[in-house]
N, CA, C and O of each residue as an XYZ file, in Angstrom:
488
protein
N      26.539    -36.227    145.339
C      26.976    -36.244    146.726
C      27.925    -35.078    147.015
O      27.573    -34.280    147.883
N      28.847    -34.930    146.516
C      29.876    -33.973    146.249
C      29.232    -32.127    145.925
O      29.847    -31.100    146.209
N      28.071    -32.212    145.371
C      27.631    -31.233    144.755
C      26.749    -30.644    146.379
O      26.818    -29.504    146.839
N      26.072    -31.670    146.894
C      25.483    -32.121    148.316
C      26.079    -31.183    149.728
O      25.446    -30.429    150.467
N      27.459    -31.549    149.750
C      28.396    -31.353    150.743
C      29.135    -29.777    150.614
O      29.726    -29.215    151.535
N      28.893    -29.115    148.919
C      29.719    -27.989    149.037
C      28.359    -27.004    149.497
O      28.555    -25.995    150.175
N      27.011    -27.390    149.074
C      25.940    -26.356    149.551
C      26.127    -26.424    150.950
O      26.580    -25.424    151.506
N      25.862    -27.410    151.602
C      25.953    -27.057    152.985
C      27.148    -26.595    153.558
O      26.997    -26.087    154.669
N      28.374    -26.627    153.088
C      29.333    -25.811    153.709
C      29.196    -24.317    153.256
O      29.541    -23.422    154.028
N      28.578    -23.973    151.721
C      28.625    -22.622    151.525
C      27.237    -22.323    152.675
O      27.596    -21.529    153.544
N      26.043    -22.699    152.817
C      25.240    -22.465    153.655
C      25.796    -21.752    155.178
O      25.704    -20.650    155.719
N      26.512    -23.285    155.541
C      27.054    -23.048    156.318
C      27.968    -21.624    156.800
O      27.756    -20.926    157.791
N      29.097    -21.446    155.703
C      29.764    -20.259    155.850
C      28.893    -19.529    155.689
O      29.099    -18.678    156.555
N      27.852    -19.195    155.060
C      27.189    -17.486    154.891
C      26.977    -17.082    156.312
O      27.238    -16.081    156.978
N      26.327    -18.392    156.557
C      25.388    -18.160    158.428
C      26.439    -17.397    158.918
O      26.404    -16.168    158.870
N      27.495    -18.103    159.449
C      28.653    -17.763    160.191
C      29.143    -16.436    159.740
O      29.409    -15.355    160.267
N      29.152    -16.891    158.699
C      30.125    -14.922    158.339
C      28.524    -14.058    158.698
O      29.096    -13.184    159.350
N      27.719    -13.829    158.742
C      26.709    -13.378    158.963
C      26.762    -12.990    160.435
O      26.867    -11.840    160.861
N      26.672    -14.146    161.179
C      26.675    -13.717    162.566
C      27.933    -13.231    163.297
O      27.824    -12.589    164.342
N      29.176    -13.542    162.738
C      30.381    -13.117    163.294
C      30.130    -11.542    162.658
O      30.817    -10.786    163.345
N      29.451    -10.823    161.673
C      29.728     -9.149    160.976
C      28.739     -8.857    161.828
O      28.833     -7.659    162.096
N      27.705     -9.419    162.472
C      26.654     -8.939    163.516
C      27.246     -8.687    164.916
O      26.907     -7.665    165.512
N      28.114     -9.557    165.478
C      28.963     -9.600    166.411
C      30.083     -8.534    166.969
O      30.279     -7.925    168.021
N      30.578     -8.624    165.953
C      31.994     -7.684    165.636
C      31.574     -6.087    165.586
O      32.152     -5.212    166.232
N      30.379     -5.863    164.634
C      29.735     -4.930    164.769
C      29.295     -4.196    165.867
O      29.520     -2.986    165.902
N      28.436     -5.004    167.170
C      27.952     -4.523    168.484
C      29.156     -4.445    169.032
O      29.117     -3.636    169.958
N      30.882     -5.210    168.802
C      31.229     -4.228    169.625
C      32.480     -3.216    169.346
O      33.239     -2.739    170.190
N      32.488     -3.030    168.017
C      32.533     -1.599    167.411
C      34.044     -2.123    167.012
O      35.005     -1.414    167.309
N      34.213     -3.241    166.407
C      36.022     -3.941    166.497
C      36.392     -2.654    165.351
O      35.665     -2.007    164.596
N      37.652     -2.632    165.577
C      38.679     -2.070    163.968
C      39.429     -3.460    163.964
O      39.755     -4.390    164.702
N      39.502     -2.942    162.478
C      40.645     -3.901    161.946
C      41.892     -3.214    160.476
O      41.979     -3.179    159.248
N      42.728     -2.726    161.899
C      43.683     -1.880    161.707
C      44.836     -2.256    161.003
O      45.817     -1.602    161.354
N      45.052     -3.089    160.128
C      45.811     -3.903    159.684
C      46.629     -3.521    158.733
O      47.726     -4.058    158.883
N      46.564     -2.632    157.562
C      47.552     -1.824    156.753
C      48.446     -1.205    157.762
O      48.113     -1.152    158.946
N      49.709     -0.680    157.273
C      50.710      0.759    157.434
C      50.174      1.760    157.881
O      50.116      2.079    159.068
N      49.662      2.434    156.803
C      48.824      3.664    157.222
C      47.609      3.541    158.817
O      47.534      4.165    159.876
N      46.965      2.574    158.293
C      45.881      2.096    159.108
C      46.349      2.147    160.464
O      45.700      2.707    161.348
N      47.946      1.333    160.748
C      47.988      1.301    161.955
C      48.719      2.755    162.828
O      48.662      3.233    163.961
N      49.369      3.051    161.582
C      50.206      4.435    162.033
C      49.361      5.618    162.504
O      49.736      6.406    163.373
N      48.177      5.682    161.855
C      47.019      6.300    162.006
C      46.744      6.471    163.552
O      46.820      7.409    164.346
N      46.240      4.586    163.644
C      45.622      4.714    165.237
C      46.639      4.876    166.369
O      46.391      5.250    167.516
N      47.312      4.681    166.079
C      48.614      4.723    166.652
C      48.686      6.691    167.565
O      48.795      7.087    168.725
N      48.540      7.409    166.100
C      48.281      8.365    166.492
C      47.051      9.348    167.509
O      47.182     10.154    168.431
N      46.173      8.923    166.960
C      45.001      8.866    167.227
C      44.749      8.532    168.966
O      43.976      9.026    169.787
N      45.407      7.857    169.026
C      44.768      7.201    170.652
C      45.908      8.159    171.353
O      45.627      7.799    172.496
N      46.804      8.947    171.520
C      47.810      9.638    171.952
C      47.379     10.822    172.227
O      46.656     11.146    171.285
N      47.418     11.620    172.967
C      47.129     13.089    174.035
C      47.725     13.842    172.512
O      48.773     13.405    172.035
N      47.052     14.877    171.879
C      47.453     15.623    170.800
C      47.742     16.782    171.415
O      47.101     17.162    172.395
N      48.639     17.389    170.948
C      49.374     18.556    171.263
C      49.656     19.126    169.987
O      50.066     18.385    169.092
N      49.446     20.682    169.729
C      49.591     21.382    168.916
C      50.684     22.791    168.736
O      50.633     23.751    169.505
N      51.565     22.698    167.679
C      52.557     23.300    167.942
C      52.471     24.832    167.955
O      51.297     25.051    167.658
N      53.144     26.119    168.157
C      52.590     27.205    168.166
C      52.628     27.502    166.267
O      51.752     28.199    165.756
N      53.665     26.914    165.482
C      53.808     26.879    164.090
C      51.938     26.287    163.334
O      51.248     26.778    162.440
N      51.773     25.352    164.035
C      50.583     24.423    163.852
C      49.229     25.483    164.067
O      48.447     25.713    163.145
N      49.139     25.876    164.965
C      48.280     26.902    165.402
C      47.972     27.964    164.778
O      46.819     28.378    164.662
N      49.292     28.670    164.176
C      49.001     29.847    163.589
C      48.307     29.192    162.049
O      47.174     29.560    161.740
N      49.131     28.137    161.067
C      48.523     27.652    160.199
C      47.160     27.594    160.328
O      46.419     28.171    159.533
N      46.574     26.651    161.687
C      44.975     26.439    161.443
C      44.193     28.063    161.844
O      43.021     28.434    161.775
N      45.239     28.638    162.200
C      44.419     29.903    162.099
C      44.152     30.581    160.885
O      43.107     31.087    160.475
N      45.253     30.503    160.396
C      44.899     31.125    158.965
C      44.549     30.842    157.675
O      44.542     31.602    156.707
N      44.125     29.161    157.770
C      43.390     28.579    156.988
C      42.024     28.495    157.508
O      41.245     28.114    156.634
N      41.331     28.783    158.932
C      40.476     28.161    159.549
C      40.177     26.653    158.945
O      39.277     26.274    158.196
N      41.236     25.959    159.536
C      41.256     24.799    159.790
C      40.668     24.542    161.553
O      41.197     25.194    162.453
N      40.013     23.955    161.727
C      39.945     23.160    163.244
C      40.095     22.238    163.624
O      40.063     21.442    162.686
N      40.333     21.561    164.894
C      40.473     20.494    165.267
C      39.578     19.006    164.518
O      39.860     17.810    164.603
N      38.723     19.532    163.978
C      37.560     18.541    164.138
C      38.173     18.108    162.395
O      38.091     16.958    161.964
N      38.726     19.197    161.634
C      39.500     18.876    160.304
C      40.724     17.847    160.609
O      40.938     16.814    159.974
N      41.352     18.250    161.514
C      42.473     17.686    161.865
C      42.366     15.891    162.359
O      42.957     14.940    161.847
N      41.401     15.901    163.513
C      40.855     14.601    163.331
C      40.331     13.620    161.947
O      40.632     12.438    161.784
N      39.462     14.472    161.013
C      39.673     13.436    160.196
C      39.897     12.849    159.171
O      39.381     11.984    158.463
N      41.528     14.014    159.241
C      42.860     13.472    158.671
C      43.281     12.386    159.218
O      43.511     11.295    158.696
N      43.372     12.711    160.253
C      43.925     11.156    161.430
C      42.927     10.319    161.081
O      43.409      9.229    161.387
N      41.768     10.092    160.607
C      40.826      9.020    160.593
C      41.039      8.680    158.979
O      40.973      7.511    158.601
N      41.198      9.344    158.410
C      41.094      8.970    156.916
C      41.942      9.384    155.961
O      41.697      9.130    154.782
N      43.014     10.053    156.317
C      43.766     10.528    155.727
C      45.573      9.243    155.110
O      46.118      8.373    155.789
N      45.761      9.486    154.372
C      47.378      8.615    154.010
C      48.526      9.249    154.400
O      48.962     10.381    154.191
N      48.927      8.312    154.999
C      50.746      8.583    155.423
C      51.606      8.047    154.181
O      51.489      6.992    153.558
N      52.628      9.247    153.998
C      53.107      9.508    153.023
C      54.430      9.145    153.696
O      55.118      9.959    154.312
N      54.774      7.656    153.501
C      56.394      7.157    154.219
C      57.533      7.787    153.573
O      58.679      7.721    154.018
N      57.209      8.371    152.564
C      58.482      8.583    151.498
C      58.957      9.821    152.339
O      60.115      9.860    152.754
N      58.200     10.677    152.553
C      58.210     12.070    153.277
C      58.396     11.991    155.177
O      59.005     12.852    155.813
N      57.798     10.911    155.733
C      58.126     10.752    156.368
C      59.826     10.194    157.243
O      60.848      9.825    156.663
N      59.631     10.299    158.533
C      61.053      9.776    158.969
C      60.778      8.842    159.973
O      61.417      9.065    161.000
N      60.166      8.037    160.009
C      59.842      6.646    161.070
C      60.859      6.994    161.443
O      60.785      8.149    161.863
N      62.154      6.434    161.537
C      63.274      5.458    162.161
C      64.110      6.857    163.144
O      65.237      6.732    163.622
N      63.479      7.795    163.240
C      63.689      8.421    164.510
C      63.133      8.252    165.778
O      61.980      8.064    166.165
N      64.788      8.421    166.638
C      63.981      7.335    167.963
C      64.684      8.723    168.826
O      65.813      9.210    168.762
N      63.493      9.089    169.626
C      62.183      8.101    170.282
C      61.005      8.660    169.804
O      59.883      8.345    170.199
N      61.284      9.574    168.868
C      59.678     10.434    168.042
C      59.657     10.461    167.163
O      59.772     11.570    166.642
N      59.476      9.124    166.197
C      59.364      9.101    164.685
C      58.141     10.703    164.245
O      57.342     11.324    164.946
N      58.538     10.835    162.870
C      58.048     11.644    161.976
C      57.300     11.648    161.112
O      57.664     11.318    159.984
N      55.733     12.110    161.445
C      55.307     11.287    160.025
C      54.143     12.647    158.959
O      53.510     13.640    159.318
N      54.286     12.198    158.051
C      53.695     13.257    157.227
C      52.479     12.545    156.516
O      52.613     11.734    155.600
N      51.390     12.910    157.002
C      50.011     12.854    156.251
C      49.469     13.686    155.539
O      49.677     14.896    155.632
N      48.534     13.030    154.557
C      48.043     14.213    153.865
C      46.223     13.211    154.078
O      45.857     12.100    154.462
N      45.513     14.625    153.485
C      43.813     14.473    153.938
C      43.351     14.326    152.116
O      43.846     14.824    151.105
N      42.119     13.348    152.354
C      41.867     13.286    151.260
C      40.300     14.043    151.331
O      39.726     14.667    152.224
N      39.889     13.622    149.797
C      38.676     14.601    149.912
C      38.578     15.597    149.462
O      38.958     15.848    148.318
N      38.031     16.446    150.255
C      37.351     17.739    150.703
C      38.649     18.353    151.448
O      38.872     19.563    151.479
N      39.388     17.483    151.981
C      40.562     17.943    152.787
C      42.257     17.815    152.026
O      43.212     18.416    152.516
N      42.351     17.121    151.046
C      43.507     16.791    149.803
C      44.672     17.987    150.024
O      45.877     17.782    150.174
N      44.124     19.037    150.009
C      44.729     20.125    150.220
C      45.717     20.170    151.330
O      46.753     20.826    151.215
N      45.365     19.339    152.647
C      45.504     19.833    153.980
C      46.978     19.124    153.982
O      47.066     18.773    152.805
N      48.191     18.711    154.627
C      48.847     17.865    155.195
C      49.562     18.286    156.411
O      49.928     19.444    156.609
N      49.785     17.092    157.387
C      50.047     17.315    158.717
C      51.325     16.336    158.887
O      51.483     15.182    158.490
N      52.387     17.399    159.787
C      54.104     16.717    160.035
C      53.421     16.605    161.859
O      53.180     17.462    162.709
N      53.313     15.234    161.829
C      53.281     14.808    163.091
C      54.570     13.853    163.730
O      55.301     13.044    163.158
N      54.521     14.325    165.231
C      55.503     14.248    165.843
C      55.054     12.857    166.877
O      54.457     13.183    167.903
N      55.277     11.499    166.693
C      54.578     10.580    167.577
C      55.647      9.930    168.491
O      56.453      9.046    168.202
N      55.446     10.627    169.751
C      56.186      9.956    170.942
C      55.418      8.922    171.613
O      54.317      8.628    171.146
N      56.039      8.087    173.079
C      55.525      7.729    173.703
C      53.796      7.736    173.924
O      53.004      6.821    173.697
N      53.613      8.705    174.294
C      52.421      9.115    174.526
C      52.000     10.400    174.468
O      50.971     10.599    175.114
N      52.422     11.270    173.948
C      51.854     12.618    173.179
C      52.267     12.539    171.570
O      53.323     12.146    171.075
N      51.023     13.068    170.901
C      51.474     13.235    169.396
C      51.455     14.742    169.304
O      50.535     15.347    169.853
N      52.501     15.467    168.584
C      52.583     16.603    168.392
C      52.221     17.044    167.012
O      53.083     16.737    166.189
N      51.107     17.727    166.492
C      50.994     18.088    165.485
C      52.062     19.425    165.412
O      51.886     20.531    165.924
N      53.208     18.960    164.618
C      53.864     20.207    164.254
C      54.152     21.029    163.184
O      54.903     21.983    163.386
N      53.577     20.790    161.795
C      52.974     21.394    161.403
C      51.727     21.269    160.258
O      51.519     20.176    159.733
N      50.897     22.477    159.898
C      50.016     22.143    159.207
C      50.285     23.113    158.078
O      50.452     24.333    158.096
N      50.277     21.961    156.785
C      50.562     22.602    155.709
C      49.591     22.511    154.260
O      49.475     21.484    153.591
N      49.050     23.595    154.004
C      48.033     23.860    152.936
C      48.502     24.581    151.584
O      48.718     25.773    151.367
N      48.595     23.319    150.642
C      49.119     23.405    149.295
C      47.862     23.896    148.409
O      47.989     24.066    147.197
């Protein structure tokens, strides 16, 4: 009986988790839930602005924007290096993994502009 009751609840759960990853999927959810993860989007959704220091770097790495994005998408914030607890434009320092490991970015996150201020290639 017992043996009875756990199939149909595991049954049960597969269905469900099945149709809720079908669900969630069509409508494109994140689930932003780490540090990094959220500091990330955080950034990400903010009007980017690039510093003239920032500029000359991606010039002379030919770095582009489209690198820079996805640092912001996939890249780790490095809290140790960073300065959160500046108010009203915490400080934060990412670095890119990958293909991009090399890259790291001192972003400037206000209100509603993020300032990439600078880009630094080790």
């Amino acid at each position: 009986m017992l043996v009875k009751r756990i199939f149909y609840y595991l049954v049960g759960l597969s269905l469900g988790s099945i149709a809720v990853y079908f669900f969630w999927q069509k409508k494109n959810a994140s689930f932003d839930y780490g540090m990094d993860a959220r500091t990330l989007k955080t950034i990400r959704i903010k009007e980017r602005i690039f510093s003239d220091e920032a500029k000359r770097a991606m010039l002379q790495y030919d770095i582009d924007t489209l690198k820079i994005s996805t640092i912001l998408y996939k890249g780790d914030v490095d809290f140790s290096k960073s300065n959160q607890r500046i108010k009203p434009c915490p400080e934060y320092y990412i670095t890119g993994n990958g293909d991009l490991k090399s890259v790291s970015l001192y972003v400037k996150r206000c209100d509603s502009i993020a300032t990439i201020e600078k880009v630094i290639v080790e």
